[in-house]
matplotlib code that plots the C-alpha trace (Angstrom):
import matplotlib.pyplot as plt

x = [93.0, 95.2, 97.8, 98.8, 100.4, 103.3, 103.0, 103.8, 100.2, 99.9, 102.3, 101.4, 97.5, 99.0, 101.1, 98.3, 96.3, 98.9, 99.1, 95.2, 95.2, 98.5, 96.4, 93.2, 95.2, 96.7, 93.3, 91.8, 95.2, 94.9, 90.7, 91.1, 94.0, 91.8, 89.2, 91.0, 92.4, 88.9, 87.9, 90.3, 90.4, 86.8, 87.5, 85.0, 86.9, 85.8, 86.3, 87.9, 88.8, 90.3, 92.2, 93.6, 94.6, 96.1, 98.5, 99.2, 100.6, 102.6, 103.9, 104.9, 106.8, 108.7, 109.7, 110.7, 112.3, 114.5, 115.4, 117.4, 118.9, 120.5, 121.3, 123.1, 124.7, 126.3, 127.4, 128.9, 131.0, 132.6, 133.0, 134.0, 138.0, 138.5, 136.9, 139.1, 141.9, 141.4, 140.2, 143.4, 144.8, 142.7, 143.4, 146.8, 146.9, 144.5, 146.5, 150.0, 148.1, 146.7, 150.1, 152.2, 149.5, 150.7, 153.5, 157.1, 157.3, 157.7, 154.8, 151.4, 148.8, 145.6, 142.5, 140.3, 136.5, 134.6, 136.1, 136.7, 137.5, 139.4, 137.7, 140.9, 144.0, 146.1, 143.8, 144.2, 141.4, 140.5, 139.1, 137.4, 139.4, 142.9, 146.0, 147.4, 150.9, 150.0, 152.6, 151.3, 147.9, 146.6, 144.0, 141.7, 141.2, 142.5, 145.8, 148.6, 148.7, 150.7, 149.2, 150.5, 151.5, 153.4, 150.9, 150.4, 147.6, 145.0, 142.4, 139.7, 140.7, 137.0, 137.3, 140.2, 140.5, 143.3, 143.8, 144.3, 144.1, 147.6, 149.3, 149.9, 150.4, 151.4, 148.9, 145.9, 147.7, 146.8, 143.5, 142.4, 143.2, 140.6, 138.1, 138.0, 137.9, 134.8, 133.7, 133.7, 131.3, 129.2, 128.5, 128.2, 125.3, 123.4, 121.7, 120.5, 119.5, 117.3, 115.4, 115.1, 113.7, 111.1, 110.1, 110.4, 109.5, 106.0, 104.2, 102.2, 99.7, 99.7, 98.7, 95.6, 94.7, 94.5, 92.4, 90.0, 90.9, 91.3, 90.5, 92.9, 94.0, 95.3, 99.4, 102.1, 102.3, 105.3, 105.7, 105.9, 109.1, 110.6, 110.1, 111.1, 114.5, 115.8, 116.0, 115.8, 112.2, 111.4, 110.8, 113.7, 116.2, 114.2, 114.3, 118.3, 120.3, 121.4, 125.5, 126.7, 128.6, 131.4, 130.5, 131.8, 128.8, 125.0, 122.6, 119.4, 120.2, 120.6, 117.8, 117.3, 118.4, 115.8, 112.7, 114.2, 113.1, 113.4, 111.7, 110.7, 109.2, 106.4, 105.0, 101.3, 99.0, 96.0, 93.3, 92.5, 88.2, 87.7, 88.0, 85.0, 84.3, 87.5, 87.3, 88.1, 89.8, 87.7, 87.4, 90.1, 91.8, 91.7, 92.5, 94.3, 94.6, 93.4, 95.7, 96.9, 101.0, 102.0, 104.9, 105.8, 107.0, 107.8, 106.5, 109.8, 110.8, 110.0, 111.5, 110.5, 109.9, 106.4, 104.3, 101.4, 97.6, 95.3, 92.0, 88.8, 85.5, 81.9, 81.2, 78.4, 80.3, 83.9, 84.6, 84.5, 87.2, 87.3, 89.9, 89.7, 89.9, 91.1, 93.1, 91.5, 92.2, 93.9, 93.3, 96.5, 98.2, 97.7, 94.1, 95.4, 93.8, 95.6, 99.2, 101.9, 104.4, 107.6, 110.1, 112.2, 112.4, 112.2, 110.6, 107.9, 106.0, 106.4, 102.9, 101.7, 101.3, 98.9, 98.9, 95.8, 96.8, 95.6, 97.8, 96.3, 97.2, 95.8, 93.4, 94.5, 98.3, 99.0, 101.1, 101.6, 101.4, 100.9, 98.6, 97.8, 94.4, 95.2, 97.2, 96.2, 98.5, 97.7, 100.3, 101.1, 102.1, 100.3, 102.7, 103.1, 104.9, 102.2, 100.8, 97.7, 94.7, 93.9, 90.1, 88.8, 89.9, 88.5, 91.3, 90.7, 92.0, 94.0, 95.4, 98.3, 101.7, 102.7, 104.8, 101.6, 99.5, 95.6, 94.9, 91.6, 91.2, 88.7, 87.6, 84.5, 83.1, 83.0, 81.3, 77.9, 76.2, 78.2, 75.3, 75.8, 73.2, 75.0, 78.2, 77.4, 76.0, 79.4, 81.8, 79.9, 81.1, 84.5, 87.0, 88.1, 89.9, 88.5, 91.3, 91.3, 94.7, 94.8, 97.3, 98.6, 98.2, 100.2, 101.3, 101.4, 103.5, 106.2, 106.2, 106.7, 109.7, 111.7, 111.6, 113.5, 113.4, 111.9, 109.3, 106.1, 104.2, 100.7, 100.0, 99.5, 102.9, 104.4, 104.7, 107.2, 109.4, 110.0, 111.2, 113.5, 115.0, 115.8, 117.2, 119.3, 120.6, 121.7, 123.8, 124.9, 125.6, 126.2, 128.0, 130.3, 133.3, 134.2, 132.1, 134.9, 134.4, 133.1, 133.4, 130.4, 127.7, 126.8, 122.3, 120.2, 117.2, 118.9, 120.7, 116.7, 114.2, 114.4, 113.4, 110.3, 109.2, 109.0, 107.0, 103.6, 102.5, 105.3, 105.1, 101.5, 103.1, 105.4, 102.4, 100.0, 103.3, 104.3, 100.5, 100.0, 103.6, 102.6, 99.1, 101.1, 102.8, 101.7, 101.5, 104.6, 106.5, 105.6, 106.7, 110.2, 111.5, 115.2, 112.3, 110.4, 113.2, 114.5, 111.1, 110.7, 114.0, 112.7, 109.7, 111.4, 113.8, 111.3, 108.6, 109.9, 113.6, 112.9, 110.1, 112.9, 114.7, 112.6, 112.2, 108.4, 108.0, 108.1, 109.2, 106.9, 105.2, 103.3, 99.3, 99.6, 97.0, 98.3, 101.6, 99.8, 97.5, 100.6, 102.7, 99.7, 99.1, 102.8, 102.5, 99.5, 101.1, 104.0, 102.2, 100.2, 103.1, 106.5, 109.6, 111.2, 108.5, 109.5, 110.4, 113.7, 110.8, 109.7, 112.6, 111.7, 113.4, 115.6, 117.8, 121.3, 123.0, 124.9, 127.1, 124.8, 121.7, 123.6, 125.8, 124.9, 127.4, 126.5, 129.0, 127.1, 123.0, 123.4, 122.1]
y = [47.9, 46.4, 48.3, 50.3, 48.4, 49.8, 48.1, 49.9, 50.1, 52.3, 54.7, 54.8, 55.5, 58.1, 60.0, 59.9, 62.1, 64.4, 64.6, 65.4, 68.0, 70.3, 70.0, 71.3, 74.4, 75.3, 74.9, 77.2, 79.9, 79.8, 80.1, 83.4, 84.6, 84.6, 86.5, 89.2, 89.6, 90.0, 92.4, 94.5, 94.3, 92.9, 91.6, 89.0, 85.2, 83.2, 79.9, 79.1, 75.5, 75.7, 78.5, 76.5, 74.0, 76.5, 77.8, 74.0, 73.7, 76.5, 75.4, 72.1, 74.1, 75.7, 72.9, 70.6, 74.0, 73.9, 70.6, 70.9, 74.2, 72.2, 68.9, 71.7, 72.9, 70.2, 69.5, 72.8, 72.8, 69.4, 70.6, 74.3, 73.1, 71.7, 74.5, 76.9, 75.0, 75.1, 78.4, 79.5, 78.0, 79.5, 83.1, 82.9, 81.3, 84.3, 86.7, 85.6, 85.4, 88.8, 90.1, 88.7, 90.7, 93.7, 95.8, 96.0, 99.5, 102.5, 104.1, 103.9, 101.1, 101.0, 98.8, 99.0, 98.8, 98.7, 97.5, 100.2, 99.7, 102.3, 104.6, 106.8, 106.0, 105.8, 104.8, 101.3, 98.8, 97.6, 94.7, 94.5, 93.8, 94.9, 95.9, 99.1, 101.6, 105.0, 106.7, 110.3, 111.5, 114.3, 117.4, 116.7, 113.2, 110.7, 109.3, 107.3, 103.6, 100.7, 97.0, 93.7, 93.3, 96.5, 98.0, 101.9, 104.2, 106.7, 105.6, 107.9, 108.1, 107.4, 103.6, 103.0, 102.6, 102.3, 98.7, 99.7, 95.6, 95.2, 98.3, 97.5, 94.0, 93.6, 95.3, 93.3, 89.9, 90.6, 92.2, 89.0, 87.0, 88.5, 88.7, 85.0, 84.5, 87.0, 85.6, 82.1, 83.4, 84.8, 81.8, 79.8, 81.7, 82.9, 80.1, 80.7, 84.1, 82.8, 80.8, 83.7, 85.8, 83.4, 82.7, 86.1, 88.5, 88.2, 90.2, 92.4, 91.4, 88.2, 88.9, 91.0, 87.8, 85.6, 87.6, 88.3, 92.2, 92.0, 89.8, 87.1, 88.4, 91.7, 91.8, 94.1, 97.0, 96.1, 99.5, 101.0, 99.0, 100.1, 104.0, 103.3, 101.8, 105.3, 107.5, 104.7, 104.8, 108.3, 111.3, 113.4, 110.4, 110.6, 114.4, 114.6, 113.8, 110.9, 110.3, 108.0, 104.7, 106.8, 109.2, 112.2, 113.1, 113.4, 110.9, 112.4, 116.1, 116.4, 116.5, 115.8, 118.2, 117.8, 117.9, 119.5, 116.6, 113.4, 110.4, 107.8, 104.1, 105.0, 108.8, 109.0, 110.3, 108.3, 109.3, 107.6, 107.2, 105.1, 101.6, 99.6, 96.7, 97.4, 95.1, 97.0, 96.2, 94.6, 96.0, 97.2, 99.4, 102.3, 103.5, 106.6, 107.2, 105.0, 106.0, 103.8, 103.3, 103.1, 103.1, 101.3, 97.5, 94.6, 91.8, 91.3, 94.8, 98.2, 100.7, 104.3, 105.8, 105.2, 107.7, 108.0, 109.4, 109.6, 108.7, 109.7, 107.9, 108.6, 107.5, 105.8, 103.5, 103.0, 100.6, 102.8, 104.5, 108.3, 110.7, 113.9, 114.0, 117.6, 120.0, 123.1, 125.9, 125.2, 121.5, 119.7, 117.4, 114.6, 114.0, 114.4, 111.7, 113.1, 111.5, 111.3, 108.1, 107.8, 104.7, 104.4, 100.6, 97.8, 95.3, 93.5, 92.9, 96.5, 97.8, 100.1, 98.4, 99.8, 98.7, 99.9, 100.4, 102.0, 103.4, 102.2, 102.1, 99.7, 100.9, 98.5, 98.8, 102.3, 100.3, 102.3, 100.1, 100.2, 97.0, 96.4, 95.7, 93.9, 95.3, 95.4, 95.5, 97.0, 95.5, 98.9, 96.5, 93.8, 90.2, 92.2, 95.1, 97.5, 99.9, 99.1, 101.6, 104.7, 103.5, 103.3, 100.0, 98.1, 96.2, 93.1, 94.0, 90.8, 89.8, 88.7, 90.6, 91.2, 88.1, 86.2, 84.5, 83.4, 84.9, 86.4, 89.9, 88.5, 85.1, 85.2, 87.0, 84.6, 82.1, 81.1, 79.0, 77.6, 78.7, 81.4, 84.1, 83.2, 84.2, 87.3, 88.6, 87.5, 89.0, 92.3, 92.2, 91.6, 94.6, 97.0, 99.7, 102.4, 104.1, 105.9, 106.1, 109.2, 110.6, 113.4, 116.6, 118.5, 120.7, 118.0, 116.0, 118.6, 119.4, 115.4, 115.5, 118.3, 115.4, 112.5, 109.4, 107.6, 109.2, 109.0, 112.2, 114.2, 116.3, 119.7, 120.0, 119.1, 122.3, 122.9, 120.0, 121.5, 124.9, 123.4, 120.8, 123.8, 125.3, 122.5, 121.7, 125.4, 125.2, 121.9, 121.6, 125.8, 127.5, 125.2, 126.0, 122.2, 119.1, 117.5, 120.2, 118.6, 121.5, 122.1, 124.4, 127.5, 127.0, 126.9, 125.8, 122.5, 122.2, 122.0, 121.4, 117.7, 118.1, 119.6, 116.6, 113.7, 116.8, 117.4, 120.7, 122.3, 121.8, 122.5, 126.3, 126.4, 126.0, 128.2, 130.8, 130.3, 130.9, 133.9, 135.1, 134.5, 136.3, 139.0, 138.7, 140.0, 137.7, 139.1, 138.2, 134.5, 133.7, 134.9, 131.9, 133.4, 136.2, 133.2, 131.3, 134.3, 134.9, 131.1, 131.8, 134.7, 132.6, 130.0, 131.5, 134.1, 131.5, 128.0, 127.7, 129.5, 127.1, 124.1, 125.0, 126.8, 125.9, 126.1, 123.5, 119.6, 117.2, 115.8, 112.4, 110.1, 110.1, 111.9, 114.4, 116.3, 117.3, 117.4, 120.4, 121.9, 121.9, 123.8, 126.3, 127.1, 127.3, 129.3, 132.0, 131.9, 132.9, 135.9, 137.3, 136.2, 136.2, 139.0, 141.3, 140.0, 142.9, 142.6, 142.5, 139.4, 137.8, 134.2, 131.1, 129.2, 125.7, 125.8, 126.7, 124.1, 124.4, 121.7, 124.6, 126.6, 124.2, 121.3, 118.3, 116.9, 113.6, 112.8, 113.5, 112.6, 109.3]
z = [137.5, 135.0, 133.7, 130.7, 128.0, 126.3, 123.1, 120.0, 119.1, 122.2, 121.0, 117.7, 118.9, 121.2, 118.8, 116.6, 118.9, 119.6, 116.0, 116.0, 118.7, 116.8, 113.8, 115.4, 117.0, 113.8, 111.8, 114.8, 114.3, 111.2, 111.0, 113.2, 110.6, 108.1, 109.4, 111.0, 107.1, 106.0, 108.2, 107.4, 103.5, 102.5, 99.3, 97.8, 97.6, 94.7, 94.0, 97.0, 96.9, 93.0, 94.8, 97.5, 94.9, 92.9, 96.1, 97.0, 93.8, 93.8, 97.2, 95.9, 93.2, 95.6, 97.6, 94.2, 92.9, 96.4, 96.6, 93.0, 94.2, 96.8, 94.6, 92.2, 95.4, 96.3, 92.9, 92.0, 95.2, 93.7, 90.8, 91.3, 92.3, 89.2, 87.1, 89.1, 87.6, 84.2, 84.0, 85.4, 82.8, 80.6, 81.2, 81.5, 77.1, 76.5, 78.3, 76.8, 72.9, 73.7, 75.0, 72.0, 69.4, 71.1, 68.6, 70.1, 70.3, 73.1, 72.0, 73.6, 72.5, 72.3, 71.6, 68.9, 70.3, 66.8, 63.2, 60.5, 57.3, 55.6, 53.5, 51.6, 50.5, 53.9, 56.4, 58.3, 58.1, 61.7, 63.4, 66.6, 69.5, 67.8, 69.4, 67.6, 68.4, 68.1, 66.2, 66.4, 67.2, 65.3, 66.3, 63.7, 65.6, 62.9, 64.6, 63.0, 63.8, 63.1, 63.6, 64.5, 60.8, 60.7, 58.8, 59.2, 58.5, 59.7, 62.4, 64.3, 67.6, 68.5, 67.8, 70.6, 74.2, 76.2, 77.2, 80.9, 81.4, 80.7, 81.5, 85.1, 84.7, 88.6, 90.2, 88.1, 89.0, 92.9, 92.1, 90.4, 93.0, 95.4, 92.6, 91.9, 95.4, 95.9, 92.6, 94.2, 97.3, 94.7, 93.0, 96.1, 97.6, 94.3, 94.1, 97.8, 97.0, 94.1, 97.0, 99.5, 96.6, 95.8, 99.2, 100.1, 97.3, 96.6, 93.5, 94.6, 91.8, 92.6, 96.4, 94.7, 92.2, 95.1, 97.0, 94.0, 94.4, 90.4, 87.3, 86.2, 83.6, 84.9, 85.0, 86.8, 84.2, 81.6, 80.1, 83.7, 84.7, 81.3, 82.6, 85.6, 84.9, 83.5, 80.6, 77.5, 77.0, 77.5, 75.1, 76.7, 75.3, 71.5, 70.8, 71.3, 67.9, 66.7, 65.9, 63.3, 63.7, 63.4, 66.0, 64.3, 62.5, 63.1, 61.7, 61.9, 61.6, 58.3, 55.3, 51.9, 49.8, 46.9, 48.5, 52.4, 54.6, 56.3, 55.5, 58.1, 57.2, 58.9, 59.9, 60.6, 63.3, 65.3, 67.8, 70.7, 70.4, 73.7, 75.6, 76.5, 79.1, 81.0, 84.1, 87.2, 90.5, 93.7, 96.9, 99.1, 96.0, 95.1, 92.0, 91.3, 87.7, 83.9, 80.7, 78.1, 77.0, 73.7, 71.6, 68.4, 68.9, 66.4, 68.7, 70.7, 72.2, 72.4, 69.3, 70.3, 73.8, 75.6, 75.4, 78.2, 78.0, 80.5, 80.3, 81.9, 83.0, 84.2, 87.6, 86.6, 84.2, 85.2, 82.8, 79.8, 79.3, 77.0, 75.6, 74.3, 70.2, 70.3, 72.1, 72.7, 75.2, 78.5, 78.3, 79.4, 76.9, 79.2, 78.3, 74.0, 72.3, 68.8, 68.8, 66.0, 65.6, 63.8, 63.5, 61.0, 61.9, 58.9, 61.0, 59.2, 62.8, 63.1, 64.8, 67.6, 71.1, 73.5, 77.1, 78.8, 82.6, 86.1, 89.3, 92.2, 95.8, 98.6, 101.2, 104.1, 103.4, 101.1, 98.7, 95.3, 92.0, 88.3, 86.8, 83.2, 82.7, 79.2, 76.1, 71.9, 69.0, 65.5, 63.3, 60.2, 57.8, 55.9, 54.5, 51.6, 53.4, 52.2, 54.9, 56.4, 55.6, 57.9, 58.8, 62.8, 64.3, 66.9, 68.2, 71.4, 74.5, 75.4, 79.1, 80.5, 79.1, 75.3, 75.3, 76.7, 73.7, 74.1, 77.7, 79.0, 81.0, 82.6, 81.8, 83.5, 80.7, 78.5, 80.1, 78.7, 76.0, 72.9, 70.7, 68.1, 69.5, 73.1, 71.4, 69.5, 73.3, 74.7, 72.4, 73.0, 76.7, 75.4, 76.5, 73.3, 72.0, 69.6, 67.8, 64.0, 61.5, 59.8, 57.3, 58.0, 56.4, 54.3, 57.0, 59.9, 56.8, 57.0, 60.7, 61.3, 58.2, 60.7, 63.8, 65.0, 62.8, 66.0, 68.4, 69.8, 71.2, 71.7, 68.2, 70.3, 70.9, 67.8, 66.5, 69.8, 68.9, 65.3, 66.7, 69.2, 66.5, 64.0, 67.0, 67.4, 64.2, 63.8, 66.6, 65.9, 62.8, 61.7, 64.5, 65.3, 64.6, 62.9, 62.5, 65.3, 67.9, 70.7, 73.5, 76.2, 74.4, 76.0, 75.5, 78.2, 75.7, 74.6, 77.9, 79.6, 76.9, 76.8, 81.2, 80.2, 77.7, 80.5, 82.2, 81.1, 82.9, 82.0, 78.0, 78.3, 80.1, 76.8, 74.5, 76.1, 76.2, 72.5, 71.2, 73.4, 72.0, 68.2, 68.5, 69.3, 65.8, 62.3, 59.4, 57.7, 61.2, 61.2, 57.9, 59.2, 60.5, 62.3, 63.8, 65.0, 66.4, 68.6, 70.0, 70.7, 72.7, 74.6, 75.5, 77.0, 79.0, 80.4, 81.1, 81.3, 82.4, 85.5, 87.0, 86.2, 89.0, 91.0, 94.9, 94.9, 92.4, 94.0, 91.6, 89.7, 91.1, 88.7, 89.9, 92.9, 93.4, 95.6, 93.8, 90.8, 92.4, 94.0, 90.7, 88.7, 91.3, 91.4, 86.9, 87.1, 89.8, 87.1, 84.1, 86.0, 87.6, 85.0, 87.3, 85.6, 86.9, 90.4, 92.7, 95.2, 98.2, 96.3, 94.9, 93.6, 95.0, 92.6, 93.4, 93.6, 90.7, 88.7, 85.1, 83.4, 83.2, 81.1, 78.4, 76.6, 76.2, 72.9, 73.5, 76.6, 75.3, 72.1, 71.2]

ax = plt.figure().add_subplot(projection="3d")
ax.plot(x, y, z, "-o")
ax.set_aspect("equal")
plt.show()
């Protein structure tokens, strides 16, 4: 037998079928992946090889977006000596220009943060950005000031800062040293951290589109992140009172003295009829709760805070979506089709954005998310700037995000014919939203006068709000002792009430209080508005201020069931047995005390 020729042929043939046989392993590792995946989350897969094309592309994204991460790598690590260089050089001309604007005098110096141009004989005009001596600073908060020029005059104290940059010179000089050089790691591994986070983070919504769990056109919710990055977008941030540029006054406290209220650009009130042909998710999720967002927006971001109702749906047909027109009884305000908006924007997009949306959680994994299951906009104005008219609207539900243009919830449903009967049948599958514009009446007009130039809530509670805004403008703006007084206020109401409007259940417990309280009342005592006020008082503290911080109430937990249930049992128990009927065997439990339930720091709330 001959033997075995080592020509290069012979390798090439041989690593060929080594080649062949890692290929067929992987194929079968992969293969028994696959299924394991579909037994435990059965979702239906269509269109499999235009998905597969779809990830391969992505993939090759990935790999071209890596490969000029690392070209930019190497070239900002060339570059980055020199540019240390002549930003060195750089700070040190700022430093000695900003220095040299700096009066010569032993008296302290300060900043100015915002220009002011002076409005009286003796006060100094400011710029931005300013070095000024302070000559004498005066209780009434206007402070004597001399410029660069050697100009003198009157400035409010609120438009400086201390420039703490150059008043320990020394000890900033070794400070910046290290911060460049942490700066310098920084930069060097951001743009690593951008490819981990690509590679690593994956959305959750896009997991769910590839596995055909949910429609194309369905997004991560964008109203949802905005509520969950703080305070900005909610209704406890609206209902506190506005300052003035010159933060020494209030902006939106004060009325009209002719006719005794407050206009807005736009103050109406629209009811939520229903949404039809909603898509909804595949196998494998379950969803925990349908509502719709809104809030006003001008096309580019959001101008008011985002106000939330849920909706409800037959079993039978889950993709139509209801709300309830009117609030009667014990209903919560949850379910309140019947809203009120205010924005005192002059946008010419300005409209009303709805983004219909679901909480859902996954069966196989129990991951918690919000989707949007496609958004609508009604614009108020026309290109003339004249409102548009209060009729019923049925507005498209479109997918993708606000900032997305001509995409489909579900672009399944509009495949067909191109004939016209073939259309009409397809636009009826089409996903809508049924809403009305009313105008207000005349004594919804005047409730919606006494509110914030800017908010967006349920019309069952707006008769709440008013109360607790009188309330607010007689302590703010009549027993104070001066306009500039800007000590901690002794209220427990406008300390807590703004808590109580980001929760639900508990406005619902003031509303059912206040109406048992005012059927209580004769005529002649709800015309006296200081009477009514008090009373509102007594309500609130002897209802609502103690379930704020009591122990046996959990926080509250977006679409949770289970809290949701515990939360009204411990509100229902409340309102049978009020806690100052408690007897010492049966004390209640309260959270620890702290100073901010009691006073309310205007500087710090106010908007």
């Amino acid at each position: 037998m001959p033997p075995k020729r080592q020509g290069p042929l012979q390798t090439v043939q041989r690593e060929t079928d080594d080649i062949k046989r890692q290929v067929t392993t992987i194929l079968s590792y992969t293969f028994f992946i696959c299924s394991a995946l579909k037994a435990d989350e059965p979702a239906p897969v269509g269109n499999y090889e235009q998905r597969k094309m779809e990830e391969e592309r992505r993939l090759r994204g990935f790999e071209e977006k890596l490969l000029v991460l690392v070209q930019d790598e190497e070239e900002e690590s060339e570059e980055e000596s020199v540019e240390d260089e002549e930003e060195d050089d750089d700070e040190e001309d700022v430093v000695t220009k900003t220095m040299e604007q700096i009066p010569e005098s032993g008296t302290a110096t300060y900043m100015v943060i915002s220009a002011f141009k002076g409005e009286q004989e003796g006060d100094l005009t400011i710029q931005m950005g300013e070095v000024l001596a302070i000559l004498s600073k005066n209780e009434d908060g206007w402070w004597l000031a001399q410029d660069s020029k050697g100009s003198k005059g009157l400035v409010p104290k609120t438009y400086l800062k201390v420039p703490s940059r150059y008043s320990d010179q020394e000890e900033d000089d070794e400070e910046t040293s290290e911060d460049e050089e942490l700066e310098s790691k920084r930069k060097q591994s951001s743009n690593w951290d951008c490819v981990r986070r690509a590679i690593t983070e994956i959305d959750a919504t896009d997991v769910l589109s590839a596995m055909g769990a949910i429609p194309a056109g369905f997004r991560s919710s964008t109203l949802s992140k905005l509520l969950d990055e703080g305070i900005t977008y909610r209704a406890s941030h609206y209902i506190q009172p506005e300052l003035s540029q010159s933060k020494l006054s209030f902006k939106d406290l004060f009325r009209d003295p002719d006719t005794g209220k407050r206009t807005a650009r736009t103050s109406l009130t629209l009811t939520l009829w229903s949404c039809k042909s909603i898509p909804t998710p595949g196998v494998g999720v379950q969803v925990l709760s349908r509502h719709i967002r809104l809030c006003a927006f001008d096309g580019t971001q959001v101008l008011s805070n985002i106000h939330t109702i849920r909706a409800t749906c037959n079993a039978n047909n889950v993709k139509t979506w209801s709300f309830s027109p009117r609030m009667t009884g014990n209903l919560p305000s949850l379910l309140d089709g019947d809203c009120f908006l205010r924005c005192n924007s002059d946008a010419p997009e300005l409209g009303i954005l709805f983004e219909l949306g679901v909480t859902y959680i996954r069966n196989s994994t129990g991951e918690r998310g919000d989707l949007s299951c496609g958004w609508a906009f009604l614009k108020l104005f026309d290109t003339n700037g004249a409102p548009v008219p209060h009729r019923t609207y049925e507005l498209l539900v479109h997918g993708g995000t606000p900032y997305e243009k001509d995409v489909e919830v579900d672009p399944s449903l509009t495949r067909g014919g191109t004939g016209m009967f073939q259309q009409m049948m397809l636009s009826r599958k089409l996903p809508k939203l049924f809403l009305k514009l009313k105008s207000p009446n005349v004594r919804t007009r005047s409730q919606l006068s006494a509110l914030p130039d800017t908010l967006v809530g349920s019309l069952s509670s707006i008769h709440l709000l008013v109360l607790h805004r009188q309330l607010l403008a007689d302590i703010l703006l009549m027993d104070r002792a001066t306009m500039q007084n800007a000590d901690l206020i002794c209220s427990p109401l406008l300390a807590t009430f703004p808590e109580i409007m980001d929760q639900s259940d508990l406005l619902d417990a003031l509303r059912k209080s206040w109406l048992e309280a005012e059927s209580n009342m004769k005529r002649s005592e709800k015309r006296d508005l200081p009477l009514l006020k008090r009373t509102f008082v007594r309500v609130y503290m002897d209802n609502i201020y103690p379930l704020l911080y009591s122990a046996d109430l959990p926080p509250p937990r977006w679409a949770d069931e289970m809290v949701e249930n515990q939360r009204a049992r411990v509100i229902f128990n409340s309102s049978l047995e009020p806690f100052h009927t408690h007897t010492p065997d049966s004390p209640p439990r309260h959270q620890a005390f702290d100073i901010s339930q009691l006073t309310y720091d205007l500087l710090c709330m106010a908007q």
